[in-house]
C-alpha positions in Angstrom: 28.9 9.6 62.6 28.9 11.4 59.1 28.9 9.1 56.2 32.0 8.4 54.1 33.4 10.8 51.9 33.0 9.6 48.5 33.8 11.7 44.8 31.6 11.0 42.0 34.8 10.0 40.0 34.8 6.5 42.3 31.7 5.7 40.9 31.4 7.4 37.2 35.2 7.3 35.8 35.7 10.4 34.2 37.5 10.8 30.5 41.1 12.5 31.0 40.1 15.4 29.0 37.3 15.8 31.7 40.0 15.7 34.5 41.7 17.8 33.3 39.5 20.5 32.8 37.7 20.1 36.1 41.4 20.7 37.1 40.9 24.3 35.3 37.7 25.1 36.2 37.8 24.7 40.0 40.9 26.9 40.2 40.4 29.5 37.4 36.5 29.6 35.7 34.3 29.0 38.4 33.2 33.0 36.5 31.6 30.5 34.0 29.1 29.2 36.0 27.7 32.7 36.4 27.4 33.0 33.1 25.2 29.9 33.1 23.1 30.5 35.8 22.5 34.5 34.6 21.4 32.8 31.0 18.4 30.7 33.2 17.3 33.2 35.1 16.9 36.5 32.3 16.2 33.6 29.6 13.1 32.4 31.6 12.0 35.9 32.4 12.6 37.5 29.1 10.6 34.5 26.9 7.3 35.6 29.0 8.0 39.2 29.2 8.4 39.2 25.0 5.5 37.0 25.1 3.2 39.7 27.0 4.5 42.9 25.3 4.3 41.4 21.6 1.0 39.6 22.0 -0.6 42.9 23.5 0.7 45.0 20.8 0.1 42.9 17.6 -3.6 42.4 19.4 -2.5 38.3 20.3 -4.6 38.0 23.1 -3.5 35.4 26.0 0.1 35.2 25.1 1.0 36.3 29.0 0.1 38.4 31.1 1.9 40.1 34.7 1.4 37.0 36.2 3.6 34.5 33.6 6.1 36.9 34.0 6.6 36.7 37.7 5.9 33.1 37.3 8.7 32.5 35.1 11.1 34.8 36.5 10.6 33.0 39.8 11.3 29.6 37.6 14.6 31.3 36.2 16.1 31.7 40.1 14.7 28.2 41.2 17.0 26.8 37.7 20.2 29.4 38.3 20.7 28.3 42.0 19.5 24.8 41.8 21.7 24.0 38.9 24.7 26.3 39.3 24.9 27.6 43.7 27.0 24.3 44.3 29.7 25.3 42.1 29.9 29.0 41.7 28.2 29.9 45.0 25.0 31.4 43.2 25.3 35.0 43.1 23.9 35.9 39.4 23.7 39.2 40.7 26.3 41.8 41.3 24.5 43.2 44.3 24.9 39.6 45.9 28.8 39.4 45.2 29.5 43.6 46.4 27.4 42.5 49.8 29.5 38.5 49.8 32.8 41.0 49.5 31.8 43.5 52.6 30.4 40.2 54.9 31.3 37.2 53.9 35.2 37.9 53.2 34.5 36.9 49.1 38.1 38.1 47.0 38.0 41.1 45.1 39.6 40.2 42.1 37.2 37.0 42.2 34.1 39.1 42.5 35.1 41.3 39.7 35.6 38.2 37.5 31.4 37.6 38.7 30.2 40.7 37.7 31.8 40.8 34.3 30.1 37.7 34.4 27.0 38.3 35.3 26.3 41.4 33.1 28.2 39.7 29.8 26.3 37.0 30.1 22.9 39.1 30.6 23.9 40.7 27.3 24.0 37.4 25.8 21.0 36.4 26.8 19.0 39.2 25.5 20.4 39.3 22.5 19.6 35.5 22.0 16.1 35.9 23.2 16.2 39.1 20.7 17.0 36.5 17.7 14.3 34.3 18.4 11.5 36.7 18.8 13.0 38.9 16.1 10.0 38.4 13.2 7.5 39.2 15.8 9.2 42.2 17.3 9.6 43.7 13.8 6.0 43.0 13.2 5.1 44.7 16.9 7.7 47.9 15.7 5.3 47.9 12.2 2.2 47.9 14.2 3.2 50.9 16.3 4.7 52.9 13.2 0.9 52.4 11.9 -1.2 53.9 14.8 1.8 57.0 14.6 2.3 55.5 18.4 6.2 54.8 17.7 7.8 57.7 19.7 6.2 57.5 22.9 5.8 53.5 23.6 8.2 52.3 21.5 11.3 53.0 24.4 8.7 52.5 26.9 7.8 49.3 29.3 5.1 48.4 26.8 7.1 48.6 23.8 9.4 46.1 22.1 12.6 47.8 23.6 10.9 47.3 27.1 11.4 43.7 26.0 15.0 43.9 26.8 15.6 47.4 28.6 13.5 48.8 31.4 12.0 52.5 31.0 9.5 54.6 32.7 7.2 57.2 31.6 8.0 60.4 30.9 7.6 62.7 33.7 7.5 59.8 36.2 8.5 61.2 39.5 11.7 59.2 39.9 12.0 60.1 43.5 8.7 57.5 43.7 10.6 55.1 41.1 13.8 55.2 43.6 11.5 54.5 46.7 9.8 51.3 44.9 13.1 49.9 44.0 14.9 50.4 46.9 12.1 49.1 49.3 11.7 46.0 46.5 15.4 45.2 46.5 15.6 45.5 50.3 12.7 42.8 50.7 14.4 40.6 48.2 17.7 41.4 49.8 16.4 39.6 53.6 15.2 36.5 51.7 18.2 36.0 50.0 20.1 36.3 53.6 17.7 34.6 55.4 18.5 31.9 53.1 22.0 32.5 53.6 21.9 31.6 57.3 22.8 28.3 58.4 21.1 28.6 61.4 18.1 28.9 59.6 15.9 26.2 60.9 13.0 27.6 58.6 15.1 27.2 55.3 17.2 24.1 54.6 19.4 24.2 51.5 16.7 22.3 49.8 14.2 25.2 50.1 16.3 28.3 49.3 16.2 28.3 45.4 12.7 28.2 45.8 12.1 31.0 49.0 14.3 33.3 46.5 12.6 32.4 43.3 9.0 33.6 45.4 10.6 36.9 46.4 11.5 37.8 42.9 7.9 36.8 41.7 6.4 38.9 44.3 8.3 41.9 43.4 7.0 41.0 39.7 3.8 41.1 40.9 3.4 43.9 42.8 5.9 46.7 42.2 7.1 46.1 38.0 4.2 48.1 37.3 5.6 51.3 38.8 9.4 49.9 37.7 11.3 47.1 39.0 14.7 46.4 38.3 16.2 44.1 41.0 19.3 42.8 39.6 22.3 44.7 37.9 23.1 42.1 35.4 19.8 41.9 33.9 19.0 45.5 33.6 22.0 46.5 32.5 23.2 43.5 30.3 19.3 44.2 28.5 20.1 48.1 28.5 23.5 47.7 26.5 22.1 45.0 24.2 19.0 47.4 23.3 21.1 50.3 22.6 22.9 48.1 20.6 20.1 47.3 18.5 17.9 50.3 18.5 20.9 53.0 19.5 21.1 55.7 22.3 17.3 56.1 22.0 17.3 53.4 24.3 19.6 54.4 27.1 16.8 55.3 29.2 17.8 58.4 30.3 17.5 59.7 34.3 16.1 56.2 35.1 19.0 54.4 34.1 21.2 54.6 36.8 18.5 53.7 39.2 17.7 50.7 37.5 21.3 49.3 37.5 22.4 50.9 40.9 19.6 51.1 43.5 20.0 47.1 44.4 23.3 47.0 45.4 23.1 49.7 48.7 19.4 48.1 49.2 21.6 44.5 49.3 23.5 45.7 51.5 21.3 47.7 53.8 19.4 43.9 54.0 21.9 42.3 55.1 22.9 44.8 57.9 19.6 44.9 59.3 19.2 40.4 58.8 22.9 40.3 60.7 21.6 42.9 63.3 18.1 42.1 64.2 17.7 38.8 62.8 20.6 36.4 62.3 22.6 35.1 65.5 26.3 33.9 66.1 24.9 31.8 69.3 22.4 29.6 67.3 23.6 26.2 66.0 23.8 25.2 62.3 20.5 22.7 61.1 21.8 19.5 60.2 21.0 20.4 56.7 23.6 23.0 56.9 26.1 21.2 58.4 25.9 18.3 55.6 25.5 21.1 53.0 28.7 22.6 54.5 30.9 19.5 54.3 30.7 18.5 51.3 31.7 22.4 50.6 34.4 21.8 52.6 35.4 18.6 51.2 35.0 20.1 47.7 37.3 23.1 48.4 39.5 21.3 50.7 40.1 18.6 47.4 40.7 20.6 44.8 42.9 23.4 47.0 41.0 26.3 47.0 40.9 27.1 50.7 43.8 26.9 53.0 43.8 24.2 55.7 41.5 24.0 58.8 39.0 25.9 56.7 36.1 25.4 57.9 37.7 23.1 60.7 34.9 22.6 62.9 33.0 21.2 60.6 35.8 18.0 60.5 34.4 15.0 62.0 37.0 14.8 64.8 35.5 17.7 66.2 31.9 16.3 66.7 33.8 13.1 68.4 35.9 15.1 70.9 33.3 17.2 71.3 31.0 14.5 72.1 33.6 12.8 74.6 34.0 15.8 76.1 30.7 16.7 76.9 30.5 12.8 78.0 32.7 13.3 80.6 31.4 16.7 81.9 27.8 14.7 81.9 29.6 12.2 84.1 31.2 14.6 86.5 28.1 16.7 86.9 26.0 13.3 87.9 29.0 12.0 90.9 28.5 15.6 92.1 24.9 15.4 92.8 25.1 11.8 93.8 27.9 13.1 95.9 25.7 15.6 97.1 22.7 13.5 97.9 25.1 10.8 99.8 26.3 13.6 102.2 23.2 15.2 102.5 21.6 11.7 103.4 24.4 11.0 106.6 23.5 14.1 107.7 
């Protein structure tokens, strides 16, 4: 039997003014939580990156390194989805919500409202994390102005704009560039659905934030050094806020459109080759996935944002008939044989 449904109001009594807004929010600004979750992710990425490129050019040494940055990006997904996947689904990246659109059924007009979302609120971000580290970034801008280095690093992955915005060299072959994001994305892409599945036996709920969060550190790791975008929102949220500060200089150029674009056809290309080769309609959900499920079918279901029978297999009146069923199958199969076994005994 599955336990009892029970809200958290039946236990915590909730002010009115709290009701009444949960009342909003399910319906209307579940947009908000992708806000929320974007902020964790680029917040804890962005910290260590500024750390790293600051430190290294003001001559600060073991303020970061390749390795806090992964580290901390990885953190940011483990926060976003932990904190804000229940409500909001846990997207925080447009490539997620064009791919939940083509397979999963997700509303248009819904998954614009998330991508508005998602790049606003990487914006935000950047230009919060921009305030804070402001005194040492001007002090970083001073020290290239110095060494006559400003030109060609200050727009650059080890400048202070490469803080915020993503850049490669000049006369990088951005055939290469396209090739290392696109292959980067695509890896990312499979965890993410592999994650997805809830047939998964390898990945309960549980583990997901954190299988995710190790993909992005990995592409940290090993491909940001040749350029690594990986998500729309932070790339081109960090893009409009640095060209905001420091003007067209910092548009990027050519790369640009690589570094906001090249995620979303390597998301999709993922999941067509995870719902091909890997995934399975014929393999049952874990257990995990079917509690996980219920109480996002209960959640929906409550506050009327899916129609009825949604998800209606998942009611527990189904795993009773189904049991008594297969009961009574179990019994006819067993008179047969000892049916069989009688007859074959006479003769």
């Amino acid at each position: 039997m599955p336990p009892p449904k029970i809200h958290l109001s039946e236990i915590v009594p909730r002010p009115r003014w709290m009701t009444s807004w949960e009342r909003l929010k399910h319906k209307e600004a579940h947009w908000l939580v992708e806000v929320v979750g974007v902020f964790l992710y680029v917040y804890s990425g962005l910290g260590a990156t500024a750390a790293f490129i600051v430190g290294t050019l003001i001559g600060s040494s073991g303020l970061g390194s390749l390795y806090t940055i992964g580290f901390a990006y990885s953190m940011g997904v483990v926060f976003a989805v932990s904190l804000c996947a229940a409500t909001s689904g846990g997207h925080f990246n447009p490539a997620v919500t064009v791919a939940s659109v083509v397979f999963r059924g997700f509303p248009v007009r819904k998954a614009a409202r998330y991508i508005f979302a998602q790049i606003l609120a990487g914006y935000i971000t950047c230009f919060i994390v921009y305030v804070q580290w402001k005194d040492l970034l001007v002090v970083a801008e001073n020290v290239l102005i110095e060494k006559g280095l400003y030109d060609s690093m200050m727009f650059s992955s080890s400048g202070p704009a490469g803080v915020f915005g993503l850049y490669v060299a000049p006369g990088t072959n951005l055939a290469r560039v396209f090739l290392n994001e696109f292959v980067t994305d695509f890896l990312i892409g499979l965890v993410i659905w592999a994650s997805l599945d809830p047939t998964n036996q390898m990945v309960p709920p549980a583990a997901a934030p954190w299988l995710v969060g190790m993909a992005y550190a990995v592409a940290v790791w090993g491909y940001s050094p040749t350029a690594i975008a990986a998500n729309t929102a932070r790339d081109l949220g960090g893009r409009l806020m640095a060209m905001t500060v420091w003007g067209s200089k910092a548009s990027g150029g050519s790369y640009a459109a690589i570094a906001a674009l090249t995620n979303i056809p390597a998301m999709l290309l993922s999941a067509i080759i995870y719902e091909l080769f890997l995934g399975s309609a014929t393999r049952t959900l874990t257990s995990h996935h079917i509690d996980f499920l219920r109480a996002h079918k209960h959640y929906y279901e409550d506050n009327k944002l899916a129609p009825y029978g949604y998800l209606e297999r998942l009611n527990p009146q189904c795993d009773q008939s189904e049991s008594f069923e297969s009961d009574v199958e179990e019994k006819v199969r067993l008179s047969r044989i000892e049916a069989v076994e009688v007859s074959g005994n006479r003769v």
